[in-house]
C-alpha positions as CSV (number, residue, x, y, z in Angstrom):
1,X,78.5,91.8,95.5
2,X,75.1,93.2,95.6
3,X,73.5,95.1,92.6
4,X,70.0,95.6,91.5
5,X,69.1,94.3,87.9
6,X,68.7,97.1,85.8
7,X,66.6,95.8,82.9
8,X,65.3,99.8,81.7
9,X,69.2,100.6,81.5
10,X,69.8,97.6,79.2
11,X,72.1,95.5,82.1
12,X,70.5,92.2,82.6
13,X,74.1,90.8,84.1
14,X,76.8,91.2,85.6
15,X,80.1,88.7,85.2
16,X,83.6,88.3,86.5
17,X,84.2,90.5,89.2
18,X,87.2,91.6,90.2
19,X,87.8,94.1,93.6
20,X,90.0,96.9,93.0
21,X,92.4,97.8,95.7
22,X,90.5,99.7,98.1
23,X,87.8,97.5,98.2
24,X,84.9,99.7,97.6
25,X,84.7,99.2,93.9
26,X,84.9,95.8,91.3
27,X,85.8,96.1,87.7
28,X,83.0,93.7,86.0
29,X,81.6,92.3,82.8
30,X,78.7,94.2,81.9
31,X,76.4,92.2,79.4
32,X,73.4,93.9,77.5
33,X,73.3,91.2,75.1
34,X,73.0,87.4,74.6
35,X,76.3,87.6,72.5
36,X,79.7,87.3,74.4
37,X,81.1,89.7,71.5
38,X,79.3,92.6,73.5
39,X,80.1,92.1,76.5
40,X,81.7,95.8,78.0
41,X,84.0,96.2,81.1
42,X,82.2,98.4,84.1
43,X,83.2,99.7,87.6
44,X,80.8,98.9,90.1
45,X,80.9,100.6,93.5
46,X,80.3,97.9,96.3
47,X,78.8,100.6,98.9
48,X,76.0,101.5,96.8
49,X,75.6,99.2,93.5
50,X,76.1,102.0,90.9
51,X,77.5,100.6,87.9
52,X,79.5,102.9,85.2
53,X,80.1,101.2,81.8
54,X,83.9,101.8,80.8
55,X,82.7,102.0,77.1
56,X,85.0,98.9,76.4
57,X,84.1,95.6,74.5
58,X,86.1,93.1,76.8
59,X,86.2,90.3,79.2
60,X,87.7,89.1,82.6
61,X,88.5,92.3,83.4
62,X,91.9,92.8,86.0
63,X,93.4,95.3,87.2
64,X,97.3,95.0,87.0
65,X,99.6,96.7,89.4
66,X,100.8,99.1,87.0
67,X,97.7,101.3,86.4
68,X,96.1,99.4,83.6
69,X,93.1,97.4,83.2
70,X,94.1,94.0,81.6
71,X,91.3,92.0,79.8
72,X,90.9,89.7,77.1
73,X,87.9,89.5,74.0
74,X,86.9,86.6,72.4
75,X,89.2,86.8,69.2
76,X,91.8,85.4,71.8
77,X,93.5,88.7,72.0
78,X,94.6,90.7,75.3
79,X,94.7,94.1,75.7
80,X,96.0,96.6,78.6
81,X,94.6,100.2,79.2
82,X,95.8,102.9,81.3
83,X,93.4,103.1,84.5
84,X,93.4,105.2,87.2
85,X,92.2,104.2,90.5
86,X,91.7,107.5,91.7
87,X,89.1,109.1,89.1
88,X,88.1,104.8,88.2
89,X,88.6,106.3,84.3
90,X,90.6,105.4,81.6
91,X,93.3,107.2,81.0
92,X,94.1,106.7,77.1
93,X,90.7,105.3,75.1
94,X,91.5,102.5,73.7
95,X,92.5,102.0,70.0
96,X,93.6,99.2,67.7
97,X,97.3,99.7,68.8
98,X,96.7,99.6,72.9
99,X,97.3,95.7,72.5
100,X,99.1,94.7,75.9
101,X,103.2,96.0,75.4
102,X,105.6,97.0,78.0
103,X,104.9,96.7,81.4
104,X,101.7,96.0,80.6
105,X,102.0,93.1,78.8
106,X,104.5,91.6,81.4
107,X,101.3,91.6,83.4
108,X,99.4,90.2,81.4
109,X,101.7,87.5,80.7
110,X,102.1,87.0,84.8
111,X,98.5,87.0,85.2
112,X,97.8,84.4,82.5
113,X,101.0,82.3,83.3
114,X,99.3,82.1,86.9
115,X,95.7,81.4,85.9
């Protein structure tokens, strides 16, 4: 993955890629801080290097097979939002009760059982 550091935009790094099906985008970590606390989930298209900042405080971001982004923060917890591959949006924003249920957290629970 190949993206220019963007230190007047506030994104000294990029961590934890993960290629979304298509192959032309990643969903990444996006730090603009020393602290892991602040750490935001982005899209980054892998033709040109544009990153978009999801607007979510996260980390190890995945995307699960039934349209949501799965990713964990450092309080331990894991979440799941509603993503769409299409638009690379969220679909819900995410709120204190999005913690991982359903379907989602079945993959969630796959994906860490298989880490």
């Amino acid at each position: 993955m190949i993206s220019a550091r963007n230190t007047l935009a506030g994104i000294p790094r990029l961590r934890w890629p993960s290629v979304l099906p298509g192959g032309h985008y990643a969903l990444v970590n996006v730090r603009t801080s020393q602290s892991l606390e602040d750490d935001h989930l982005g899209v980054i298209s892998l033709d040109d290097g544009q990153i978009e900042d999801l607007g979510i405080v996260g980390t190890n971001p995945l995307y699960s097979g039934t349209g949501h982004i799965v990713f964990g923060r450092v309080t331990g917890e894991v979440f799941a939002v509603p993503f769409s591959l299409r638009s690379r949006k969220l679909l819900r924003r995410l709120c204190s009760s999005s913690r991982a249920s359903g379907s989602a957290r079945v993959a969630a629970w796959v994906y860490l059982s298989l880490a």
